[in-house]
C-alpha positions as CSV (number, residue, x, y, z in Angstrom):
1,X,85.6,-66.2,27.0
2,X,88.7,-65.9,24.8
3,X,89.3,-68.7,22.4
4,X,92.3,-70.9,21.7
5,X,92.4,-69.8,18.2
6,X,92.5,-65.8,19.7
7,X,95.1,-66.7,22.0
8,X,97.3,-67.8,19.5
9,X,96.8,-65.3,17.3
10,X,97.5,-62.6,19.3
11,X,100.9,-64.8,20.6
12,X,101.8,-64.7,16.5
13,X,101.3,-60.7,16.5
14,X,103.0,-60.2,19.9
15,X,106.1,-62.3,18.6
16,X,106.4,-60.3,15.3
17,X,106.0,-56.7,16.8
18,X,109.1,-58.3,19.3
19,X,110.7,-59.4,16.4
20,X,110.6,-56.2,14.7
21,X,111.7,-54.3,17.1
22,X,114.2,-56.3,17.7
23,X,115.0,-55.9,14.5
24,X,114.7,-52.5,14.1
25,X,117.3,-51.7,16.9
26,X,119.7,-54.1,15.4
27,X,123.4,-52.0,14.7
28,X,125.5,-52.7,11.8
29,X,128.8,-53.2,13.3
30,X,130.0,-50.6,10.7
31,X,132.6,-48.5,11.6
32,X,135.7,-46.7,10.2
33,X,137.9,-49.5,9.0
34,X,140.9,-47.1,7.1
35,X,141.7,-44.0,5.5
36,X,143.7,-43.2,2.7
37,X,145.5,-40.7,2.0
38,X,145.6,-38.6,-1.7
39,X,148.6,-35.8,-1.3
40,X,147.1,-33.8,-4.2
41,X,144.9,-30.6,-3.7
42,X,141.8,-28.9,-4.6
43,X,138.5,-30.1,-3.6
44,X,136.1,-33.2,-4.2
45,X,132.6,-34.4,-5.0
46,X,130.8,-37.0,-5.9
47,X,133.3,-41.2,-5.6
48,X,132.2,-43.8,-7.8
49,X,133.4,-47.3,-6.9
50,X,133.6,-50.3,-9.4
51,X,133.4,-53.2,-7.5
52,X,134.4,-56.1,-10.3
53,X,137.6,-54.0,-11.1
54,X,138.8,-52.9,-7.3
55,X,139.0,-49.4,-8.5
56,X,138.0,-46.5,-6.8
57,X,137.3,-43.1,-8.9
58,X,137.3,-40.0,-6.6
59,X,136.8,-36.6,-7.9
60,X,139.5,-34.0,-7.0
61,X,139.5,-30.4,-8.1
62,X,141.2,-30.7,-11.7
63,X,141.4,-34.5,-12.1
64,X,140.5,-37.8,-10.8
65,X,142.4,-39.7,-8.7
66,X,141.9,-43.6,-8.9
67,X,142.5,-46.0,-5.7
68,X,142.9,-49.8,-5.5
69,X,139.7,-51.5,-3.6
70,X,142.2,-54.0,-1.6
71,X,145.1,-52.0,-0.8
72,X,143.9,-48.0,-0.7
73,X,147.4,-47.7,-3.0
74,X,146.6,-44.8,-5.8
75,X,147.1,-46.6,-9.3
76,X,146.3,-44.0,-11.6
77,X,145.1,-40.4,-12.3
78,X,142.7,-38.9,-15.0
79,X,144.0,-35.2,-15.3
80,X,142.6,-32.0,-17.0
81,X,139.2,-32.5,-15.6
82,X,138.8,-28.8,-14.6
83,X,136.2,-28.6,-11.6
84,X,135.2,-32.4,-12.0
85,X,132.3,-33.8,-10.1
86,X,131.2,-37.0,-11.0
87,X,132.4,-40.0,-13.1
88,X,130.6,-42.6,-14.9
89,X,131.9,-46.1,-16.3
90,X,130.8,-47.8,-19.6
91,X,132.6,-51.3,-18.9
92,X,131.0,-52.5,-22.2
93,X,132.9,-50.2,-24.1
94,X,136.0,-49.9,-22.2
95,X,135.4,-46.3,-21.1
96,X,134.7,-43.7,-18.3
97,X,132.9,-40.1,-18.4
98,X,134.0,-37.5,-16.5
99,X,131.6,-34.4,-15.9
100,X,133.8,-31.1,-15.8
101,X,132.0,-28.4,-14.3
102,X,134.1,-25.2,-14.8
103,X,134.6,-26.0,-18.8
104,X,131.2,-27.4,-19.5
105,X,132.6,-30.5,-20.2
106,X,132.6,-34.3,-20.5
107,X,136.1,-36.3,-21.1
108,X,136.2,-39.6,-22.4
109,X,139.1,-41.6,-20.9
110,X,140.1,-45.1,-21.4
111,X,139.6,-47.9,-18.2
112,X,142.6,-49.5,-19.1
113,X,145.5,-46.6,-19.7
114,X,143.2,-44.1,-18.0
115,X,144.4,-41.7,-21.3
116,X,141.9,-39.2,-22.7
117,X,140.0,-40.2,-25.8
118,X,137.9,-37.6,-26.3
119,X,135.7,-34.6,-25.2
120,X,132.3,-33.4,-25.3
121,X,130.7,-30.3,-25.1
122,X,127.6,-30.4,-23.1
123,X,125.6,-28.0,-20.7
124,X,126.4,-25.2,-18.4
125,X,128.3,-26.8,-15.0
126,X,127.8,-30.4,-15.7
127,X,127.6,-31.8,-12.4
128,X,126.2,-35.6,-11.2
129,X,127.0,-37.9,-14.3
130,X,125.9,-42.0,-14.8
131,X,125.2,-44.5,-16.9
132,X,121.9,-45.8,-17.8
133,X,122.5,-49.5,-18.6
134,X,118.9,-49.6,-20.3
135,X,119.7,-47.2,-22.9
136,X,123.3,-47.5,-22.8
137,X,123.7,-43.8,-22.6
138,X,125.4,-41.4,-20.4
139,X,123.1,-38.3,-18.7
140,X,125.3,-35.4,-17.5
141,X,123.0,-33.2,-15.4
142,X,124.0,-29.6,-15.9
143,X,123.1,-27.4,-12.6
144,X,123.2,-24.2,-14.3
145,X,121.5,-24.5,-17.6
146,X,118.7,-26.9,-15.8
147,X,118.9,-29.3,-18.4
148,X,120.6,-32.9,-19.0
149,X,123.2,-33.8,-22.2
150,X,122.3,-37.5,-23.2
151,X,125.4,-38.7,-24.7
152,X,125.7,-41.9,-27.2
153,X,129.0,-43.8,-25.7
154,X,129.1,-45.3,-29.0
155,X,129.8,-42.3,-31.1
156,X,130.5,-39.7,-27.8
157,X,127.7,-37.1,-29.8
158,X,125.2,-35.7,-27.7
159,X,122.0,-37.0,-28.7
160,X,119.2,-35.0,-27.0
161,X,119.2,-32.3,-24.3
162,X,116.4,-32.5,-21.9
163,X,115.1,-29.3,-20.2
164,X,114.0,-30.4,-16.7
165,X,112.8,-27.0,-15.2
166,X,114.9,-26.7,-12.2
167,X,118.7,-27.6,-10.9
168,X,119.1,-31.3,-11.3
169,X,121.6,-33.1,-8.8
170,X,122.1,-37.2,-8.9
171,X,120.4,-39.0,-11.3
172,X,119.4,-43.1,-11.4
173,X,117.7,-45.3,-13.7
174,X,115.1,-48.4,-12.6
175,X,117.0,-50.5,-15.6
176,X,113.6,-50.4,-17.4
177,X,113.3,-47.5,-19.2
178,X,113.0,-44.7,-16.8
179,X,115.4,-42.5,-15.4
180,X,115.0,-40.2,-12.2
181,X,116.6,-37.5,-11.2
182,X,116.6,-34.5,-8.0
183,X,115.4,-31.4,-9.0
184,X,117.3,-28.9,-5.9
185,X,115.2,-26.1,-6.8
186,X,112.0,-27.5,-7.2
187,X,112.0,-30.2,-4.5
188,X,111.0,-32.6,-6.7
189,X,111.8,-35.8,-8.7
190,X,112.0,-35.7,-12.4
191,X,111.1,-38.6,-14.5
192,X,112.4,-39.5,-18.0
193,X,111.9,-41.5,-20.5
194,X,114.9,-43.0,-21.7
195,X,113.4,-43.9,-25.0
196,X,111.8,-40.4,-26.1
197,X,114.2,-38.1,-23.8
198,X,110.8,-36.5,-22.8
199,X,110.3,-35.8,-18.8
200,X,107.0,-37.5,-18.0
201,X,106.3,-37.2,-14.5
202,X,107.2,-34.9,-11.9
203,X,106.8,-36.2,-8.2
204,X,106.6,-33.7,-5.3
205,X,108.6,-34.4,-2.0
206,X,106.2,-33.3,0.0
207,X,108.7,-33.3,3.2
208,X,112.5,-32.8,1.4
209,X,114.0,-29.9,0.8
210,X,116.9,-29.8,-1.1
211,X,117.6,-32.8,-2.5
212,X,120.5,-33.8,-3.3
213,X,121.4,-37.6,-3.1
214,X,119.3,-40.1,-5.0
215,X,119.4,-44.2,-4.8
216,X,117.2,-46.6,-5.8
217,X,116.2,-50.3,-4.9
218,X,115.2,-52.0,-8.4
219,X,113.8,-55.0,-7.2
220,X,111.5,-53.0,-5.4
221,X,110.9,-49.9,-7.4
222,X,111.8,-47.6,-4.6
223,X,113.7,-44.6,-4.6
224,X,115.4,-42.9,-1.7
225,X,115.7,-39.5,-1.9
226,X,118.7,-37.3,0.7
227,X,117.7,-33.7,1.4
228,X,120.0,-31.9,3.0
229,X,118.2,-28.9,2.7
230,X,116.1,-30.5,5.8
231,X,118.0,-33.2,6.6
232,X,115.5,-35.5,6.0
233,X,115.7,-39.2,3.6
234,X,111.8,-39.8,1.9
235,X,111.4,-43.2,0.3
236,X,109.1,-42.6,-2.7
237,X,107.9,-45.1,-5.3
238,X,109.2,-44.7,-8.3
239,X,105.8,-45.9,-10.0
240,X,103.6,-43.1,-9.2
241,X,105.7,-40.8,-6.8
242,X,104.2,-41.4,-3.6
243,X,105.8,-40.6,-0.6
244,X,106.2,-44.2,1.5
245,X,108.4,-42.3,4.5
246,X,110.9,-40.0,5.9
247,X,113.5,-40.3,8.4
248,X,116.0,-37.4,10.2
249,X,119.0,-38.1,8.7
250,X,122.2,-35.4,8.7
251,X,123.4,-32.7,6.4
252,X,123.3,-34.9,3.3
253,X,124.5,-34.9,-0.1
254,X,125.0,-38.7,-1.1
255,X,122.7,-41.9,-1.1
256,X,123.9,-45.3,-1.4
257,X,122.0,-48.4,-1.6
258,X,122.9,-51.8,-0.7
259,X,121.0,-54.3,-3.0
260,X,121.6,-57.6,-0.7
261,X,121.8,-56.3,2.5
262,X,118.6,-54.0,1.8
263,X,120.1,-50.8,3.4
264,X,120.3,-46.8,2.2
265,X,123.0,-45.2,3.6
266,X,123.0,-40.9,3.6
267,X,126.4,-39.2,3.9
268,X,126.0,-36.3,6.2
269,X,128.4,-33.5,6.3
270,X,128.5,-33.1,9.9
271,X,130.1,-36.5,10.1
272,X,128.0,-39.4,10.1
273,X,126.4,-42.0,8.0
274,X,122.6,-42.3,8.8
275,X,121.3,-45.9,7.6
276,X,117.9,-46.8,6.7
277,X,116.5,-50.4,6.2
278,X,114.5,-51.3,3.8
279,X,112.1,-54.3,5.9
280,X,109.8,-55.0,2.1
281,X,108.4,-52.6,0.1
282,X,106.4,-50.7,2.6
283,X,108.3,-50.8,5.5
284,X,111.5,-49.0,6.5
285,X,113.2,-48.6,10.0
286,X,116.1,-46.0,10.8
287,X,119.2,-48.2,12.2
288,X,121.4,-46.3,13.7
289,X,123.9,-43.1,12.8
290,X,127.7,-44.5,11.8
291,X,130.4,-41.6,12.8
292,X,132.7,-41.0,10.4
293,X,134.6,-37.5,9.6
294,X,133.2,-33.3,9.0
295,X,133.3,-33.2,5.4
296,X,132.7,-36.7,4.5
297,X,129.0,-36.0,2.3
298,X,129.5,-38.2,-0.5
299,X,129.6,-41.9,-0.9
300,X,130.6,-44.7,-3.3
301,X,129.7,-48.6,-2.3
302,X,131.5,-51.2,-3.0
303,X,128.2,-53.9,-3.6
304,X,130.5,-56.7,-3.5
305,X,132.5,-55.9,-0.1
306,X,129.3,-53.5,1.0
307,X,132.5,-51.6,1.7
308,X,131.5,-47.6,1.7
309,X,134.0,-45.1,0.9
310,X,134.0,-41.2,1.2
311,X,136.2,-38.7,0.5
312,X,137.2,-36.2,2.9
313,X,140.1,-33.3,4.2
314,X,140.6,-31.5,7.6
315,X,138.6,-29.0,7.6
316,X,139.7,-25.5,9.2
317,X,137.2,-22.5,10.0
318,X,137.5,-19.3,8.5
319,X,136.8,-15.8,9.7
320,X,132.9,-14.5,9.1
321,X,133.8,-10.9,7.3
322,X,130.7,-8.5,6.3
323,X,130.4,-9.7,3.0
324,X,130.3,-13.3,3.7
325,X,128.6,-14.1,7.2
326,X,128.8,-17.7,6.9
327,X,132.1,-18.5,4.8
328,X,133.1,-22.5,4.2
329,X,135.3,-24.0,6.4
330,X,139.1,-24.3,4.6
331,X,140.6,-27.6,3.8
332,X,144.2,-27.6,5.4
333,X,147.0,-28.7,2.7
334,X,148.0,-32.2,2.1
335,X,144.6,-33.6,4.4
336,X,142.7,-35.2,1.3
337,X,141.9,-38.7,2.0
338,X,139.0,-40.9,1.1
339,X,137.7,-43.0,4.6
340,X,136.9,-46.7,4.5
341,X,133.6,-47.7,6.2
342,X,132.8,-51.6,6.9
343,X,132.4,-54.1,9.3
């Protein structure tokens, strides 16, 4: 005999396993919404988006191009950033930091006049660049010396260099005191302390390969980590590296994270935008795969719009020849634009 009680029990866990699925299969509604156009050349990286200012900053070969949020129009340009991949904005101090990869670089512009102010020597390539609003410093993460310059906004000096034992990509801080970062070569995460400069943990991804793009939920302490070696997203907590769950995902190079709509978004190369929901702390369920354009494989959120915006060109093959059996596809002239994802 099967009691009342039972019965309604079992009604409760039947409803929620409905309701997750439910859930679970729920789209976005995302979509392409625009795509502006840059006329400039050369080729792009990383897009950092400030929300509070409606300004877009999209790398762009020799200089950074900057985009209005509301209207797409271009409003400005940051020049004489040789092979520039990432850019990071200290609002406090009215200034942005640029990462210049062929002259081993950092420049120091202005957020009002968009003018130089200074720059800064750092490692070999400088690639991904941020701001760690704990320590109010800037890491530059240099992918060929293996190290990261830690640079004082308030006197733009280098203050330490921290060795990290294999080629670091994007970096992110939990606002606390720690600061993470992909190691490609490795296949690991690196944690900092961003009081001492002193790695103190290193946290295998026991199913990534290649990571590359790295976001991170701060209310829940959870970090999600894009390998495009694999194509494969692992949600890891950022407390003791554990490895919560992985998901197919694309080609990736970027990770965003929405902080109110609890979503990680991977930009895939092939032309999507796989996105991930984050149910609590434990659970996670793959959404759906948004289409956008070949070539679009970084990302920039805007957290106020949860507008997502990546740059991109048309893309033409080239010829194999004997030396190169696998050559990059070719960006065709006058194609650069950055693409407008939302609802």
């Amino acid at each position: 005999m099967i009691h009342l009680k039972t019965i309604k029990g079992l009604a409760v866990v039947a409803l929620a396993m409905a309701s997750f699925n439910t859930f679970a299969q729920t789209k976005t509604g995302f979509h392409v919404l625009k795509s502006h156009s840059i006329k400039s050349q050369g080729g792009w990286d990383y897009v950092t988006v400030d929300a509070e200012s409606k300004k877009i900053y999209v790398s762009h070969g020799t200089q950074v191009n900057i985009l209005s949020t509301a209207t797409g129009d271009s409003i400005g340009v940051i020049a004489n950033t040789n092979g520039v991949h990432g850019i990071a904005l200290v609002k406090a101090l009215n200034k942005g930091y640029t990462s210049n990869g062929r002259d081993n670089s950092c420049t120091v512009f202005d957020l009002q006049t968009n003018a130089e102010i200074a720059r800064i020597p750092v490692g070999t390539n400088p690639d991904a660049i941020f701001y760690d609003d704990f320590s109010k410093k800037v890491y530059a993460f240099n992918g060929r010396s293996n190290d990261a310059s830690v640079i004082d906004p308030a006197t733009d000096k280098v203050v330490a260099t921290i060795p990290l034992g294999g080629k670091p990509e994007t970096g992110v801080s939990d606002g606390k005191g720690k600061v993470f970062v992909n190691s490609e070569t490795t296949n690991e995460v690196v944690a900092i302390d961003a009081a001492t400069y002193k790695v103190i943990a290193r946290y295998k991804i026991n199913d990534g390969d290649e990571p590359s793009g790295l976001a991170m939920d701060r209310a829940t302490n959870r970090l999600f980590v894009g390998c495009g070696g694999n194509q494969t997203l692992v949600v890891m907590d950022a407390t003791n590296g554990k490895n919560l769950a992985k998901f197919h995902i694309g080609d990736c190079d970027g990770v965003a994270f929405d902080p109110t709509l609890k979503r990680a978004y991977t930009s895939n190369n092939e032309g999507t935008i796989s996105v991930i929901k984050e149910i609590s702390a434990n659970k996670f369920a793959f959404i759906e795969n948004i289409t956008t354009e070949k070539g679009a494989r970084t990302i920039g959120i805007d957290v106020l719009t949860h507008h997502l915006f990546l740059p991109t060109a048309k893309l033409e093959a080239v010829a194999p020849t004997a030396e190169n059996a696998n050559p990059r596809p070719k960006m065709v002239p006058g194609t650069f634009h950055v693409i407008e994802v939302g609802k």
